[in-house]
N, C-alpha and C positions, 0 to 999 in steps of 0.2 A: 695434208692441208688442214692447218686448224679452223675450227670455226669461232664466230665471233660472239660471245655473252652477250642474251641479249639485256639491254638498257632496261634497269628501272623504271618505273611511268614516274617515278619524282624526277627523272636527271632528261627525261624526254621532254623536248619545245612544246609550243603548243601545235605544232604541223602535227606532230605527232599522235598526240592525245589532246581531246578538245573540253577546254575548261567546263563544259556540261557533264564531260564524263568524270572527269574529276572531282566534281560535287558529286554522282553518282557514286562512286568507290565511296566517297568519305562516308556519306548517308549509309550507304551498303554494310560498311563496317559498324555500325554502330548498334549494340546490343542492348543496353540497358534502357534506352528511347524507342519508340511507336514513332516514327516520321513517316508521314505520306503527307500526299496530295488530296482533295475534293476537288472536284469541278464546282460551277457557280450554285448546280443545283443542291451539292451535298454529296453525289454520289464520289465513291473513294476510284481516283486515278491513278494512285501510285502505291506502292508497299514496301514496306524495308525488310528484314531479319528480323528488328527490333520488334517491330510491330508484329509479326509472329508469334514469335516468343510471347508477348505480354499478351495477347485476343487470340490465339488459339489459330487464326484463319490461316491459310494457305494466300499467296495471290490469289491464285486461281479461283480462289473461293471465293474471293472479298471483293475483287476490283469493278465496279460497275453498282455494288450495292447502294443503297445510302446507308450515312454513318450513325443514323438514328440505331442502326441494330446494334451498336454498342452499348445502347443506354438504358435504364430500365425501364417494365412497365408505365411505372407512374412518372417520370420523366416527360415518355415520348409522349402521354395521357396529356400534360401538362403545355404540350410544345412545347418543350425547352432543346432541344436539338436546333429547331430555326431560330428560335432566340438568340441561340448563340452566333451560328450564323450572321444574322442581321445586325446583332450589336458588333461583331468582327468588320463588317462593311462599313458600319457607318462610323467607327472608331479607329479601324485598321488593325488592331488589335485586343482580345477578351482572354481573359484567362478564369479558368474555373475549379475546383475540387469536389470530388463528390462520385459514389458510386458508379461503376462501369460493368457490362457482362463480357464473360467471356463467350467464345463459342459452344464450351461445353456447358455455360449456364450459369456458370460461375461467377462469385463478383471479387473486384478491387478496387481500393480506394487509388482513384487519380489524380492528379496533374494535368491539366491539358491548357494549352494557350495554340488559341488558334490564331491565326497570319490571313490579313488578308493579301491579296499577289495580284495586281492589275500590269498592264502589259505599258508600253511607253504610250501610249494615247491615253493611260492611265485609267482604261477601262476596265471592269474586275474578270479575270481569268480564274479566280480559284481561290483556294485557302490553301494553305500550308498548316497542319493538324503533328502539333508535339505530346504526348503522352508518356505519363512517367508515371509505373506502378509504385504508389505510397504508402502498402498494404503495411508495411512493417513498420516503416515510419508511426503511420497513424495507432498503431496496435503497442508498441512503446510508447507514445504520446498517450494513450489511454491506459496504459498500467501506471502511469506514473501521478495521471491525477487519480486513480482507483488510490496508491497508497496514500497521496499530498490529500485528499477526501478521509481516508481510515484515520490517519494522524489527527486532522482537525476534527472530525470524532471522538477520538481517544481522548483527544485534549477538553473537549465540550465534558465528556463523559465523568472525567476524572474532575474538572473542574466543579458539574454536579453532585459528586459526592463529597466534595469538600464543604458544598452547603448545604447539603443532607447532614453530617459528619457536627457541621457547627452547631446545626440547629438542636439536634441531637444533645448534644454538649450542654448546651449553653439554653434552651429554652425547654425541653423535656426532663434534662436535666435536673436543673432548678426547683422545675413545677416535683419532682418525688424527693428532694430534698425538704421542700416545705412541706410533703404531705407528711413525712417522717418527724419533721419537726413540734406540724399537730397532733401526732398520734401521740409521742411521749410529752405532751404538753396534757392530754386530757388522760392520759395514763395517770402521771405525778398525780391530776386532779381526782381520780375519783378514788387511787390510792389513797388520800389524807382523807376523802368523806367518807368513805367506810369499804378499809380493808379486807375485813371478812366478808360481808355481803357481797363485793364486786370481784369475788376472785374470779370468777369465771368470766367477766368482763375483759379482767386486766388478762389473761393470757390468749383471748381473743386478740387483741391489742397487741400483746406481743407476738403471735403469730402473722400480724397483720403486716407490722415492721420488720419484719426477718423476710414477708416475701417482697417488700420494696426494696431491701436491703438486695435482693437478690435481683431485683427487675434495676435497680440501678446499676450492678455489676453487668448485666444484662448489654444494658443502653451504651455502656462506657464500652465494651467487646465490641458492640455493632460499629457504634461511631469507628475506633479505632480502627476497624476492618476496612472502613469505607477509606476513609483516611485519616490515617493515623495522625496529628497536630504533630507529634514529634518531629515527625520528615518535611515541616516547616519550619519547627521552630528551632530544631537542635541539626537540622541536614542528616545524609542516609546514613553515615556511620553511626549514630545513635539510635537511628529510627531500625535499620538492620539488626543491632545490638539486644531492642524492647522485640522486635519479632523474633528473635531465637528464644529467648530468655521465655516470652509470654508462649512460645511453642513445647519448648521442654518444660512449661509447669504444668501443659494441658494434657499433652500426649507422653511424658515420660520416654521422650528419646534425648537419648545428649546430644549438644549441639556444639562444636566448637566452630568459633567467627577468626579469622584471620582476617581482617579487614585493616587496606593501607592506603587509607585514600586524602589524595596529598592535590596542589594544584596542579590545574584549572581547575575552575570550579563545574562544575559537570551540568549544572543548572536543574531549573525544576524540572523540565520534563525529560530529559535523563535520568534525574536522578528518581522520578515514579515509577518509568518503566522498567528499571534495575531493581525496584523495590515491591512493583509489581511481577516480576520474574521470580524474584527469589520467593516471593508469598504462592504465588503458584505451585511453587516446587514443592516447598515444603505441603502445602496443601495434598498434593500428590503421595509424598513420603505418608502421611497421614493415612491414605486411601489404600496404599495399595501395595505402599514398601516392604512393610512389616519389618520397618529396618530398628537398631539401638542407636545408628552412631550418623550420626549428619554433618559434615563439613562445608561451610560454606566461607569463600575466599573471593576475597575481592582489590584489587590493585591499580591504580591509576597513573601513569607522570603525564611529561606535557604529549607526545605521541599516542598511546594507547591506555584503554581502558578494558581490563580482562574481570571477567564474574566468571566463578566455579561454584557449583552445587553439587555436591557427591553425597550418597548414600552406602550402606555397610547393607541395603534390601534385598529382594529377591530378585529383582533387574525384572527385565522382558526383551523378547525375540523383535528386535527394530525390524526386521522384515516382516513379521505377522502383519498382516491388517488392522487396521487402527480401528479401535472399538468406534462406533456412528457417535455418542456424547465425545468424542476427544477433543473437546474445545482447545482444553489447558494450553497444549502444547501447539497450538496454531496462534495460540493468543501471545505467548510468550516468542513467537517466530515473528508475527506481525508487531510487536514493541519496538523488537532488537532492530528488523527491518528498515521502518521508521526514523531510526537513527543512523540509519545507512549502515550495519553491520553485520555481523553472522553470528548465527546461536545452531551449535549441534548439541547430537544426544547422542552417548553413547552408551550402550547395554549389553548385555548377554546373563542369559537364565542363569542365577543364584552369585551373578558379581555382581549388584547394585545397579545402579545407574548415577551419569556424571552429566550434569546439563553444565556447557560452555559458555561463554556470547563475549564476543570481542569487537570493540568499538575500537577504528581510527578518530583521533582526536586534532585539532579541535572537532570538534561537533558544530553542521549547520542545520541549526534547526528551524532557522526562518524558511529558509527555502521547501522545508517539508509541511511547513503550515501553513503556508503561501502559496502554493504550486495549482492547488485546487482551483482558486479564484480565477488563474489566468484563461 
């Protein structure tokens, strides 16, 4: 005698299963939402999985409590649990976000929209209470204005040393060109009143001008440091070109530039942070390489933009721990970032070191100066 398969509860009438229980299964299943009930007072009449899962309780635990024990000190300090409540009543429906505990103490950021439920005499029987953990949501949503913040920093920052950079130039500058001007003005002069007698003046005087000479060279290194005019006025390939060139006449390493950079145009602040990467590096080579030979290679089409920095140095152990000053190379990660892309490093004792960074192109960089505000 065979026996008969029993039926589905989907293919079953309602004789069979009652559309209450039906909403029961469906709510039952349902894991990634906190659904239950309150009664009028507040206290919790119903529990799901969901609601498990996300607060920690058992039914057993929860049901009869009020649902103030979800919310934190200063909350319930506040009243805001019947707030809620009462605007749900008088509105039919509130919805809110904001810190939750769990049982173990714990918190997450929620979702909640509460329901109010009145029965057909349309008297209020309850709330209906939806909860949705937002913990990662909101924890993405705050890394992303952390970097759309760093960027419009970066951008402030870099824009300040451009008028550091000018002033430098253009108003310090000037003022020790004029002083240079009056010193070999009253030099000539006391030269023609009387040469013998003012020797000792005049090489005063000339030593005077050889250290302007030198606080000029001085002012023109700092400016350029801060920002270079070149990488405005000539763009990175020439400004790349004066930083290899002004590197191998300071430190006596050779540098050779493969640079191929074609459209798009990569724009300003691309093209700083590329320019501030490679000045780091080398800066680094400088510190700590003790390298002869530096390659630096740079390539753009309309798709990708790739920068390579290699050294001929003594490299270092990428798993060691990172000296506490290692700015450099956070700073040069947080640029590349910024521009939505990737910069590694790769190393090992007595092979050099090769810093990468590769940009998907176009580049949106409003969205990364922008993001903060919202």
């Amino acid at each position: 005698m065979q026996t008969a398969e029993p039926k589905s509860w989907l293919a079953r009438n309602e004789s069979d299963i009652a559309i209450v229980d039906r909403y029961r299964l469906l709510i039952d299943a349902v894991r990634d939402y906190a659904i239950f009930m309150l009664d009028p007072g507040g206290r919790v009449a119903s529990w799901n999985p969901g609601a498990q899962r996300i607060k920690g309780y058992s039914s057993d635990e929860i049901v009869g409590r009020h649902f103030s024990v979800f919310y934190t000190p200063d909350d319930i300090a506040s009243g805001k649990p019947s707030r809620l409540l009462e605007a749900a009543a008088l509105y039919g429906r509130i919805e809110d976000e904001g810190w939750r505990v769990r049982k173990d103490g714990s918190r997450f950021w929620a979702n909640v929209v509460i329901t109010a439920v009145h029965d057909d005499q349309d008297a209020l029987v309850g709330f209906a209470k939806i909860t949705r953990d937002m913990t990662e949501r909101r924890r993405l949503e705050e890394l992303e204005r952390a970097h759309a913040a760093s960027a419009l920093t970066q951008q402030a920052r870099e824009n300040e040393q451009k008028r550091i950079a000018r002033e430098l130039h253009d108003d310090l500058g000037q003022r020790i060109a004029a002083l240079k001007m009056a010193l070999t003005l009253h030099g000539t002069a006391l030269a023609g009143a009387s040469p013998t007698q003012m020797h000792g003046e005049l090489e005063a005087i000339a030593q005077i001008g050889t250290q302007v000479d030198a606080l000029a060279v001085a002012v023109r290194r700092i400016a350029a440091d801060l920002r270079p005019a070149m990488l405005d006025d000539l763009g990175l390939q020439a400004a790349l070109e004066w930083l290899a060139e002004d590197f191998q006449n300071r430190y006596g390493v050779t540098i050779q530039c493969q640079l191929d950079i074609s459209e798009p145009d990569l724009g300003e602040f691309a093209a700083t942070a590329l320019f501030r990467v490679v000045q780091e590096a080398l800066t680094n080579v400088a510190r700590h390489a003790h390298a002869h030979r530096v390659t630096i290679e740079l390539q753009n089409d309309a798709k990708d933009c790739r920068l390579r920095v290699s050294d001929d140095g003594v490299g270092f152990d990428p798993l060691a721990a990172a000296r506490p000053d290692a700015f450099g190379l956070m700073g040069m990660r947080e640029r590349i970032l910024q521009l939505g892309g990737l910069l590694t490093v790769e190393s090992h004792p007595g092979t050099g070191v090769t810093i990468s960074a590769e940009l998907r192109l176009p580049l949106d960089i409003h969205s990364a100066l922008t993001g903060a505000a919202r």
